[in-house]
VEXKOL-973821 format. One record per residue: residue number from 1; residue in one letter; x, y, z of N, C-alpha, C in turn. Coordinates in steps of 0.02 Angstrom, whole numbers. Example, Ala and Ser with C-alpha at 12.3 -4.5 7.8 and 13.67 -1.06 7.14 Angstrom:
# VEXKOL-973821
1;A;660;-284;390;615;-225;390;660;-165;390
2;S;642;-112;354;684;-53;357;645;2;394
# end
This chain:
# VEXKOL-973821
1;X;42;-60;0;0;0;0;44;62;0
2;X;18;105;-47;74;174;-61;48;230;-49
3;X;79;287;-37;11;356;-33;24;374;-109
4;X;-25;389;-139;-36;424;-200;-56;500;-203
5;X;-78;492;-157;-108;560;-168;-104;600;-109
6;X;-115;672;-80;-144;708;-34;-169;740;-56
7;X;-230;794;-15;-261;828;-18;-298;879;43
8;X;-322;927;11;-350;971;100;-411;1013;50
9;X;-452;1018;99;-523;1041;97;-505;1121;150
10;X;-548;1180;113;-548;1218;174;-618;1232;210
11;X;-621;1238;267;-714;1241;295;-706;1287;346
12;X;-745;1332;346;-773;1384;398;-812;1339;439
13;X;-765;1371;515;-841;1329;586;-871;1380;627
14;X;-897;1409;607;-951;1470;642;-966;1445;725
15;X;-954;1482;763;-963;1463;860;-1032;1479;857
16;X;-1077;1419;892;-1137;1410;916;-1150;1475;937
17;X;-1106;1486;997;-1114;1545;1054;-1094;1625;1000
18;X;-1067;1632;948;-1039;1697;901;-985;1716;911
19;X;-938;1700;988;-879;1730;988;-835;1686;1037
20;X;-784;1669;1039;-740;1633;1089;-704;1677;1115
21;X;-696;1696;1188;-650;1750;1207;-610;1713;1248
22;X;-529;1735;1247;-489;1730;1300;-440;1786;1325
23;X;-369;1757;1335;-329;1809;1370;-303;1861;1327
24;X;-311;1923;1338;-269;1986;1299;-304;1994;1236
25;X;-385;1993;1287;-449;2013;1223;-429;1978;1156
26;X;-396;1913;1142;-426;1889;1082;-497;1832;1074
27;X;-487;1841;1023;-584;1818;1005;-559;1774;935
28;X;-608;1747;924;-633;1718;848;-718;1712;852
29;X;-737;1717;774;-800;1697;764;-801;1648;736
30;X;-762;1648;698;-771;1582;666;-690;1552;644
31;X;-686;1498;643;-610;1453;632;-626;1438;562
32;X;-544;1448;534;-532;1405;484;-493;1350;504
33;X;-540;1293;455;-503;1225;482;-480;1194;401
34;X;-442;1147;420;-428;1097;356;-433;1044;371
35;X;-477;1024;320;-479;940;324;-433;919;274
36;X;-390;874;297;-344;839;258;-364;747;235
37;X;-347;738;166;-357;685;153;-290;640;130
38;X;-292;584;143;-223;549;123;-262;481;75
39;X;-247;459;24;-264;422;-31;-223;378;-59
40;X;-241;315;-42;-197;260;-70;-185;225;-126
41;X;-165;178;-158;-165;168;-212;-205;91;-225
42;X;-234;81;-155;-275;29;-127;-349;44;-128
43;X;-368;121;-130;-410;160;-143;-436;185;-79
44;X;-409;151;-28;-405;176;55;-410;261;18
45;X;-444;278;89;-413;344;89;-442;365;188
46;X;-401;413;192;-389;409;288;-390;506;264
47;X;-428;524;326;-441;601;324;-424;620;406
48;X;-405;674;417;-353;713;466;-396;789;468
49;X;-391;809;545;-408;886;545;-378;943;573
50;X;-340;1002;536;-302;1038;603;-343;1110;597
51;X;-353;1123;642;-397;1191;669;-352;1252;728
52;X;-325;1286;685;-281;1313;753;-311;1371;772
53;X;-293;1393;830;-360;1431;884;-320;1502;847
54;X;-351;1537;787;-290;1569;765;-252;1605;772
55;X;-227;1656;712;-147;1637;692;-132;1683;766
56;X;-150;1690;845;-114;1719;882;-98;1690;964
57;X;-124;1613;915;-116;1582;1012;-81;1543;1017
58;X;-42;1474;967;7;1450;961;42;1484;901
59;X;125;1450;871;146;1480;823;133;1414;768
60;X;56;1444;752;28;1400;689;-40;1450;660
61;X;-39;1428;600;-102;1494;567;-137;1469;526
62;X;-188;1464;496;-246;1414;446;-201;1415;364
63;X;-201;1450;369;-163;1495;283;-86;1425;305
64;X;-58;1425;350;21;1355;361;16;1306;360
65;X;-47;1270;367;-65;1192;350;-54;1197;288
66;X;-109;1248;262;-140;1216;173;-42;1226;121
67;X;-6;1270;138;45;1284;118;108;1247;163
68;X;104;1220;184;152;1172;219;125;1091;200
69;X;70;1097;187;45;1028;136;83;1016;69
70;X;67;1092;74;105;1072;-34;169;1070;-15
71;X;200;1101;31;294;1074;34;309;1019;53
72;X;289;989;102;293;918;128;253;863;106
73;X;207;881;34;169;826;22;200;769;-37
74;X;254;815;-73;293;779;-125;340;725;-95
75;X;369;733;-51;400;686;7;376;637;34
76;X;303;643;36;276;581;58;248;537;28
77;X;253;561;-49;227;508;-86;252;451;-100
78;X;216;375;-96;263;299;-118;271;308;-49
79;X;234;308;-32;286;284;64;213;243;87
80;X;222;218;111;157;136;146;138;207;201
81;X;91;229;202;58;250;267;44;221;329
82;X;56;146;323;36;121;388;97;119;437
83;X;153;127;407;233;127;427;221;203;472
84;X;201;236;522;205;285;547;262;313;571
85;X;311;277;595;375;300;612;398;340;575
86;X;403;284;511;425;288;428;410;349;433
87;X;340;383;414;296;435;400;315;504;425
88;X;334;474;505;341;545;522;423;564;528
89;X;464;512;538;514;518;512;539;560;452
90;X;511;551;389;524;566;319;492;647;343
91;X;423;637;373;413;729;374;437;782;417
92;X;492;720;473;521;778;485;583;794;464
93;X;611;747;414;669;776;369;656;825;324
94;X;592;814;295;578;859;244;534;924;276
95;X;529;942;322;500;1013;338;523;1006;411
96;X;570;1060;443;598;1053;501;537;1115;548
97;X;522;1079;590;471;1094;650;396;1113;614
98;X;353;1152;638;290;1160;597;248;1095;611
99;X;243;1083;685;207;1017;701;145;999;678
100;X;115;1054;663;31;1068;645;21;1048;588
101;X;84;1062;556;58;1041;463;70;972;472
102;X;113;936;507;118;851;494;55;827;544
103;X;30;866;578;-32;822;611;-85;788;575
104;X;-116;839;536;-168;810;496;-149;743;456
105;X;-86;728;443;-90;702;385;-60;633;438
106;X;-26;651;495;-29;596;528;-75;567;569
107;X;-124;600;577;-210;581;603;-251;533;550
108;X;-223;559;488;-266;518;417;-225;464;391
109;X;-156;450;440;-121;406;392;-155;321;440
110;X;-170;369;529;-209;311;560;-273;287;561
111;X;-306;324;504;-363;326;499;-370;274;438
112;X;-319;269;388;-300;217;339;-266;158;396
113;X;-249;155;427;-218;83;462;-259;43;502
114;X;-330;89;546;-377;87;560;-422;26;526
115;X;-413;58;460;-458;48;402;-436;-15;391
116;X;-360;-15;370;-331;-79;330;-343;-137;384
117;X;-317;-132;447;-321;-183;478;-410;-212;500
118;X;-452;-154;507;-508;-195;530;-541;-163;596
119;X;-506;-115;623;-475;-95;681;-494;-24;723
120;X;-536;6;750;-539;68;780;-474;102;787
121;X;-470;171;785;-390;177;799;-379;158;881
122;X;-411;185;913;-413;180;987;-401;121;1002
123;X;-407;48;974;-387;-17;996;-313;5;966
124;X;-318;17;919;-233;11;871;-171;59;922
125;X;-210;90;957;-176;166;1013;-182;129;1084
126;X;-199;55;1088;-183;34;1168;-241;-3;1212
127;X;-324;19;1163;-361;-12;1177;-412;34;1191
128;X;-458;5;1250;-508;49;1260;-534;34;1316
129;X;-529;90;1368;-523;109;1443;-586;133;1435
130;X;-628;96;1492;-673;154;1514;-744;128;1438
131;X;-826;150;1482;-863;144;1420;-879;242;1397
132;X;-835;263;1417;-857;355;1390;-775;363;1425
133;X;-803;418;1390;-746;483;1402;-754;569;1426
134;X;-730;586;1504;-802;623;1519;-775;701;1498
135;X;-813;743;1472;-802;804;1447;-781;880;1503
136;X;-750;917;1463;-747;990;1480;-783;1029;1457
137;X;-800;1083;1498;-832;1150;1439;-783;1200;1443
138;X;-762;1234;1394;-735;1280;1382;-793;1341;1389
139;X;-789;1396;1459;-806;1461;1461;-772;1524;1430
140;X;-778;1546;1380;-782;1598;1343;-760;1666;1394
141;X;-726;1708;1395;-701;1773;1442;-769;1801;1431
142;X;-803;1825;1491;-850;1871;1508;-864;1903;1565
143;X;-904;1944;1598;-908;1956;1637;-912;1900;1704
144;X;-889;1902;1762;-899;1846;1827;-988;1832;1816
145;X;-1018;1871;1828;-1107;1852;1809;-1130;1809;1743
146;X;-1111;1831;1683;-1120;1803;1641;-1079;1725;1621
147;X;-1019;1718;1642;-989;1663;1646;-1035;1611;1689
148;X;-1032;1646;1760;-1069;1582;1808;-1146;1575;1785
149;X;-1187;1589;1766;-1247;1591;1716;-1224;1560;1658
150;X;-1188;1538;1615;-1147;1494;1578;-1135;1429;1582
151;X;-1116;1422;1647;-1076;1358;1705;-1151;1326;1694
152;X;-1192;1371;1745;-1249;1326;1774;-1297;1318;1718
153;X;-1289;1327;1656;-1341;1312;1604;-1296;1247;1568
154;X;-1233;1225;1557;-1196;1178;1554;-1167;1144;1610
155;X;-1195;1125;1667;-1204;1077;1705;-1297;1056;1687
156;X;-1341;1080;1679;-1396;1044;1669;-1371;1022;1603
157;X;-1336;1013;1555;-1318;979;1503;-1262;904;1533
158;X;-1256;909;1575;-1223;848;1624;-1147;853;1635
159;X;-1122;913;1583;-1045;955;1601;-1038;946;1672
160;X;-984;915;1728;-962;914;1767;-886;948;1763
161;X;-856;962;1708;-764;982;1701;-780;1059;1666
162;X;-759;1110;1697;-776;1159;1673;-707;1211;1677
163;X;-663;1234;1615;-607;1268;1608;-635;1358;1592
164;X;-619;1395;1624;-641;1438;1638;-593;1499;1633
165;X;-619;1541;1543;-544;1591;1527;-542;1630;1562
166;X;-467;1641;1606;-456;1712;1652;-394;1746;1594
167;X;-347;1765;1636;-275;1796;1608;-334;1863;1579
168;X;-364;1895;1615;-377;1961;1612;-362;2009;1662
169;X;-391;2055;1669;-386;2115;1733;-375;2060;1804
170;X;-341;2047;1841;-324;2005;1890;-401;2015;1932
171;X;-398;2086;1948;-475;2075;2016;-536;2047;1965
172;X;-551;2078;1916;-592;2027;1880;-574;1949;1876
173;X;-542;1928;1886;-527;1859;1864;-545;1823;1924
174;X;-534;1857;1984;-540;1850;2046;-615;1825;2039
175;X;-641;1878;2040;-718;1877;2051;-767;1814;1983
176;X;-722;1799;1935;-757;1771;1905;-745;1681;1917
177;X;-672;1671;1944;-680;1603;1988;-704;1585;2037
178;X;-725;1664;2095;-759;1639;2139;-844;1636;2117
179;X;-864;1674;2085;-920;1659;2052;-948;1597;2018
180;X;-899;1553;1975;-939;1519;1969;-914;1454;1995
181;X;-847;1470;2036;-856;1401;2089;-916;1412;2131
182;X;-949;1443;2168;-1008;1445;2195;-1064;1423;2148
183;X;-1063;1392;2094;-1130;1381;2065;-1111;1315;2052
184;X;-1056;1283;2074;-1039;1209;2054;-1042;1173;2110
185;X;-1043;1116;2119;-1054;1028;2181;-975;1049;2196
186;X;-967;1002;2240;-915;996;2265;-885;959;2245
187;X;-901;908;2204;-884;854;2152;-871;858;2077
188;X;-876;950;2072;-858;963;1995;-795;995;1998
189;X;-775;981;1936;-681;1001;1927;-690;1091;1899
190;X;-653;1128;1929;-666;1205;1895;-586;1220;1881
191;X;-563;1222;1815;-506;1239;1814;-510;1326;1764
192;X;-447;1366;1808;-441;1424;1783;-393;1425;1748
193;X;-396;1439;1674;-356;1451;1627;-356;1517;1621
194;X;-265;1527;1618;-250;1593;1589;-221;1607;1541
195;X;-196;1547;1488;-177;1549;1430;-134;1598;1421
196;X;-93;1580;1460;-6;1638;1458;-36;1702;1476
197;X;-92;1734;1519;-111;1799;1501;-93;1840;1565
198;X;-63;1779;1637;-54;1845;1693;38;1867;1690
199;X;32;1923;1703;119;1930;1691;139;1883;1802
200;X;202;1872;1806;206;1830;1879;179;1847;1936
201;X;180;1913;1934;168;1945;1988;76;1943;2001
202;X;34;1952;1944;-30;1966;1955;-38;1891;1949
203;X;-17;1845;1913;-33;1761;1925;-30;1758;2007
204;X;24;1763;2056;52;1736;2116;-19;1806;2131
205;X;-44;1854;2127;-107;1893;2175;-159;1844;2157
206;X;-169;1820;2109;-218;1783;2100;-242;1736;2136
207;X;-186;1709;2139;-188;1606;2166;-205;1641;2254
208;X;-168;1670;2285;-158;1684;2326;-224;1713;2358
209;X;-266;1749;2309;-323;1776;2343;-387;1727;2329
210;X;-360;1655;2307;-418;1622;2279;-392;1557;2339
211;X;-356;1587;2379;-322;1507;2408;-358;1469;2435
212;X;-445;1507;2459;-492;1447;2500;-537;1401;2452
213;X;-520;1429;2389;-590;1409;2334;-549;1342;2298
214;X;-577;1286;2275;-569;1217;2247;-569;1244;2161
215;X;-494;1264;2157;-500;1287;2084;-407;1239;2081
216;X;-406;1210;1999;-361;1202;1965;-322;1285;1918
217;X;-260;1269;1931;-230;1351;1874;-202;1302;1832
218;X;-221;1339;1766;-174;1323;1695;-156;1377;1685
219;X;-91;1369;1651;-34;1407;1633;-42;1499;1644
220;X;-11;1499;1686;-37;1572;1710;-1;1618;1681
221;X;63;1606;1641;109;1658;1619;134;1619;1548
222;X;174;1682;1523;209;1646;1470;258;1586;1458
223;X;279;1623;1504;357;1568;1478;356;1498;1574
224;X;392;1449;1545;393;1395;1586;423;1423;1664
225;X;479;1465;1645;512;1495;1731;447;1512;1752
226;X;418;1581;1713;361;1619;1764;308;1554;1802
227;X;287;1517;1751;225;1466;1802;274;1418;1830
228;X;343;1414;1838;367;1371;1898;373;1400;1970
229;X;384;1462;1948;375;1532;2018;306;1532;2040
230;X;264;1534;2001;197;1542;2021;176;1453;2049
231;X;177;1411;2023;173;1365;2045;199;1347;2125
232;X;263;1368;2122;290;1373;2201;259;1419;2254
233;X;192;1431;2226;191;1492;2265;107;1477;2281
234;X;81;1413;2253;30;1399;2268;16;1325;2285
235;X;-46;1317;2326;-36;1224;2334;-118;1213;2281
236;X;-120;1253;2252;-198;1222;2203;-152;1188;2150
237;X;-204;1132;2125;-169;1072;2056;-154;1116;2001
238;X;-92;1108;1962;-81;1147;1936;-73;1135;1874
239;X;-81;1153;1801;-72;1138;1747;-20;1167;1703
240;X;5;1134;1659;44;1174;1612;7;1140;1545
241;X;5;1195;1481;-17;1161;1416;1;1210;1360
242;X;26;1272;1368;81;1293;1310;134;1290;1305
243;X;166;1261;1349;251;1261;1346;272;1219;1350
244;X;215;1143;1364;248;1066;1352;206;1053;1279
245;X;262;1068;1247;269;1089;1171;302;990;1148
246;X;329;966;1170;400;918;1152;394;859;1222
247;X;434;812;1206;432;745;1261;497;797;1313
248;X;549;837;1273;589;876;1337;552;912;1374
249;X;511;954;1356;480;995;1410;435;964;1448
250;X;418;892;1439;370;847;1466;407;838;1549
251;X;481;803;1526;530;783;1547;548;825;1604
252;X;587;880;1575;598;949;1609;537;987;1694
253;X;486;949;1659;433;984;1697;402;930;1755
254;X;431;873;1750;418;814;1789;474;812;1839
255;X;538;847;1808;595;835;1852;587;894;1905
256;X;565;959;1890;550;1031;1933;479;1026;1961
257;X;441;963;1934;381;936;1988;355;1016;1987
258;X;335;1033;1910;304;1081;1888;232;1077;1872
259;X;195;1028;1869;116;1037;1859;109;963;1899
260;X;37;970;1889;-14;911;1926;-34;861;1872
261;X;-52;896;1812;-77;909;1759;-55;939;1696
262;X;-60;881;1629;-22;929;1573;-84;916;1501
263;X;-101;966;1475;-128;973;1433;-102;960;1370
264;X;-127;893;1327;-93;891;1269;-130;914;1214
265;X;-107;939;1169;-153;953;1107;-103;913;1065
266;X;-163;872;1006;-145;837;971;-99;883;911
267;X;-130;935;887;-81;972;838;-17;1023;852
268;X;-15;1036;924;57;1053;956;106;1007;966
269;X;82;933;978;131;913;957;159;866;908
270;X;103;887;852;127;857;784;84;817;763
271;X;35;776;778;14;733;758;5;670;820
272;X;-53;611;807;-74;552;859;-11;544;889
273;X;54;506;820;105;477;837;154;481;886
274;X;153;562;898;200;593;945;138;601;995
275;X;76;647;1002;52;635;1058;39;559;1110
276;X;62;507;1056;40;441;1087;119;442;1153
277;X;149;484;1114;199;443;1145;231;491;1205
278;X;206;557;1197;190;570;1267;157;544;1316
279;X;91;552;1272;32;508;1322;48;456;1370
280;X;76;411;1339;123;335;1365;184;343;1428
281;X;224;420;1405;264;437;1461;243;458;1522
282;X;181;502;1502;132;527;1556;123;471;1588
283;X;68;434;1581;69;363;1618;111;351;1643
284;X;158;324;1615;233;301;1659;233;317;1717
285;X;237;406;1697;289;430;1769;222;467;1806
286;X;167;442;1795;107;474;1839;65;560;1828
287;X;68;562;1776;43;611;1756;-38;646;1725
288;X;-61;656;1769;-164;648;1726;-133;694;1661
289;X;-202;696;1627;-193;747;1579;-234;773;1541
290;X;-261;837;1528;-311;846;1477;-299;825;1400
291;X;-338;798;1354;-313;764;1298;-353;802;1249
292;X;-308;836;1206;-383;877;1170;-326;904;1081
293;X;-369;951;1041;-332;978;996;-345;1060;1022
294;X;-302;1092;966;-318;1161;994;-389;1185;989
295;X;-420;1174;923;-500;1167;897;-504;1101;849
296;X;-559;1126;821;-582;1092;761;-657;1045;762
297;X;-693;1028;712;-742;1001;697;-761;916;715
298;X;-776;874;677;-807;819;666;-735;777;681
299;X;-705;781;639;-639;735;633;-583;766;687
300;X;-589;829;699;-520;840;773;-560;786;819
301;X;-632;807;847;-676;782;895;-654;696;905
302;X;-665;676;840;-647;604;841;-581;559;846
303;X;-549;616;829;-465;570;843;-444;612;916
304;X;-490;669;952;-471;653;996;-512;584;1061
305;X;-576;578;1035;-616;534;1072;-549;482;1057
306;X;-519;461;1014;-485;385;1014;-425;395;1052
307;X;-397;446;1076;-336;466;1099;-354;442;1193
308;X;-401;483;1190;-426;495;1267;-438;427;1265
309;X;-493;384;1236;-519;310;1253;-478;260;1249
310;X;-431;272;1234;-368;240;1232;-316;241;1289
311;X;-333;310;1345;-292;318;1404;-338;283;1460
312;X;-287;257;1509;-332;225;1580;-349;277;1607
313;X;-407;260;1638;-451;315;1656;-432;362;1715
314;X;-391;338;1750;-364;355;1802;-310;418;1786
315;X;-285;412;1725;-244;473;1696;-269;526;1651
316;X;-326;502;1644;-358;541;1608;-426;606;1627
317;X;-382;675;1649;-403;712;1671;-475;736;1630
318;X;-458;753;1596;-553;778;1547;-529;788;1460
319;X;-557;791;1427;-575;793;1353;-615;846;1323
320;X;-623;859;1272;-680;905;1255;-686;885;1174
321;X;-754;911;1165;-794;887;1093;-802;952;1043
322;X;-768;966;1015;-755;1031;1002;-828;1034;936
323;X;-828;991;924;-888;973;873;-968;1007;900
324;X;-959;1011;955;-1024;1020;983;-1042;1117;975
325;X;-961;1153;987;-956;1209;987;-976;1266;909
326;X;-985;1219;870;-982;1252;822;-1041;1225;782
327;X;-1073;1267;712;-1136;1245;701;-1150;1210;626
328;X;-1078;1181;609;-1065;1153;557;-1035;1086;548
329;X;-1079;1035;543;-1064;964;541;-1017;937;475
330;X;-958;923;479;-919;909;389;-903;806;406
331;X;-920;759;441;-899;709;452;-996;661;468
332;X;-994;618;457;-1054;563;477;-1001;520;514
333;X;-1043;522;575;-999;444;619;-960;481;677
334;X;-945;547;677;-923;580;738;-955;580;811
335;X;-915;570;850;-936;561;922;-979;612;936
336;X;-1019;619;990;-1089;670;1009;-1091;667;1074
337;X;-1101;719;1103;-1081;729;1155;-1146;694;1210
338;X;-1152;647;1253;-1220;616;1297;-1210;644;1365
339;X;-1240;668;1382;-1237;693;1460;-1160;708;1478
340;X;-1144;765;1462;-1049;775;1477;-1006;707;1454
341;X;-1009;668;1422;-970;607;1384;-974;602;1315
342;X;-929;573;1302;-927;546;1234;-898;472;1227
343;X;-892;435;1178;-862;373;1134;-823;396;1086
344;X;-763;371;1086;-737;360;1023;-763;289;996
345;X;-790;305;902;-824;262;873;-777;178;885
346;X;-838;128;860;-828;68;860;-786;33;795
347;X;-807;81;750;-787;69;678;-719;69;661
348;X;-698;29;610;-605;34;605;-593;109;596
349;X;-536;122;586;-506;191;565;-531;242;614
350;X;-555;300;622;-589;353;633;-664;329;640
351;X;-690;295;605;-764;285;606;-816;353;577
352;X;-762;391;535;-800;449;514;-799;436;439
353;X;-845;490;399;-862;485;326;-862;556;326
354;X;-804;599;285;-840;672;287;-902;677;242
355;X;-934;734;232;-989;768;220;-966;826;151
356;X;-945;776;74;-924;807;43;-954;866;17
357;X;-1045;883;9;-1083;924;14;-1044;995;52
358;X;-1033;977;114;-1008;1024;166;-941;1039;136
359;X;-892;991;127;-813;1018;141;-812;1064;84
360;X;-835;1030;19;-835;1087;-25;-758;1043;-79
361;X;-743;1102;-120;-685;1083;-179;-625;1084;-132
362;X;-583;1042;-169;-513;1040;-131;-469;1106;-131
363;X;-434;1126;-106;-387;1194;-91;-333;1171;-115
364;X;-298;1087;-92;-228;1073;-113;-234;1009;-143
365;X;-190;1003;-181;-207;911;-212;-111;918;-231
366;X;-110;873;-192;-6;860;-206;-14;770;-240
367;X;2;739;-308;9;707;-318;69;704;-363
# end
């Protein structure tokens, strides 16, 4: 079996809610995503999705997939897709770093191996833990009132894991974790994300004035020193998920017994292949973890359901269905969100069919 072909679709995902807010007032209304297709000469064909939260929150942008496709797609042609090593090996000789553009195409190369063998990917990734996989909601930056009015309309949806954007005005941020930890059980997870947005000093006022309330912090500053200072400076569970970029900073951050908790996104770090193999280290050395992509539709949703259903449950801090957030379906067979849970499908590969109606004409075709 050979790749013959690639290809990428481009699709607008319009937010249910109209706007996503986080730290240092950025927003989107709507994402550009790419669906990527990989095509065999078997007539397989395996589809991939990268959606980056855009071009100003990691260093990846919608416009660098579709053009980092056409540079790295001539390189991968004649190569067995099911050989993943192989795969990602060859792409990272031929395009040095740019993890985002080899994701998609390494999400679709398991979506063909899936396929070939018979196989869910999630059995092919370690098996399958657990009958669900239980969800997060992502809260949108708003006022403390309007957020916790948010919370409690997604807990009657059966949301129990609720990440909650701060890295704004510090006393606001204040008021908006104690707000809507007061509208949650004592049995729900409330984590405050600041998405690199407090500089050290207003992170360490933060934690500090929140020290009686049952809140998780994610990444409160930019760079890895600032949230190891701030981390020392608080006993709430702590997260890191922009700066464990690589298996070193995984490493690095286990040895300075720097988080509780590490957030992986499947397209930061390249693709399943490499997130698997964090994932696996995490385990090892005892690490929960949120398991997610940065965004995306039908097909992110689903290769992350197989990622997560594939981790023991015990390490597996929360997930999210990003499919649910947006009001444009491009896949049949994608996971759906049941009372705060999901499944990754039963079906070999992905268990998805896109929605060629929806994706629309191709953007790139490298053969």
């Amino acid at each position: 079996m050979k790749i013959k072909r690639l290809f990428a679709h481009r699709v607008e995902l319009p937010l249910r809610e109209g706007s996503y807010k986080w730290s240092g007032g950025k927003s989107v209304t709507v994402f550009d995503s790419t669906i990527i297709g990989v095509e065999t000469d078997t007539g397989l064909i395996g589809y991939g999705e990268v959606c980056p939260l855009g071009p100003f929150y990691l260093p990846a942008y919608a416009e660098g997939v579709r053009a980092g496709l056409k540079e790295i797609g001539p390189h991968l042609l004649g190569l067995d897709p099911r050989e993943l090593s192989v795969l990602n090996q060859r792409m990272d000789a031929a395009l040095k770093g740019h993890p985002y553009v080899k994701s998609g195409i390494d999400i679709a190369c398991w979506d063909i191996l899936g396929q070939a063998t018979g196989l869910p990917v999630c059995t092919l990734m370690g098996g399958r833990f657990g009958r669900s996989v239980r969800l997060y909601r992502a809260i949108s930056q708003e006022s403390p009132d309007e957020m916790a009015a948010k919370v409690a309309a997604y807990r009657t949806e059966g949301y129990t894991r609720f990440q909650l954007k701060v890295g704004g005005d510090p006393d606001t941020d204040i008021e908006r974790i104690r707000a809507v930890r007061a509208m949650l059980k004592p049995t729900d997870r409330l984590v405050a994300d600041a998405n690199t947005g407090w500089t050290q000093h207003e992170a360490i006022r933060v934690v500090r004035a929140v020290r009686d309330v049952d809140v998780y912090i994610e990444q409160p500053c930019l760079t890895y020193e600032e949230c190891l200072a701030v981390r020392r400076h608080t006993d709430h569970p702590f997260v890191l998920d922009e700066n464990v970029d690589g298996l070193d900073m995984l490493l690095r951050g286990k040895a300075d017994l720097a988080m509780d908790v590490v957030n992986l996104k499947i397209s930061k770090l390249g693709g399943l292949t490499k997130t698997k193999q964090v994932r696996d280290l995490c385990v090892s050395m005892g690490i929960a973890m949120t398991l997610e992509d940065s965004w995306g539709g039908d097909i992110t949703t689903a290769a992350i359901a197989h990622l997560a259903h594939s981790t023991p449950e015990e390490f597996r801090f929360t997930s999210t269905d990003f499919n649910s957030y947006v009001t444009v379906s491009t896949a049949h067979g994608a996971p759906q969100r049941d009372n705060g849970y999901m499944e990754a499908s039963a079906v070999p590969g992905l268990g998805i069919i896109p929605k060629h109606d929806v994706i629309g004409r191709r953007v790139v075709d490298v053969t």
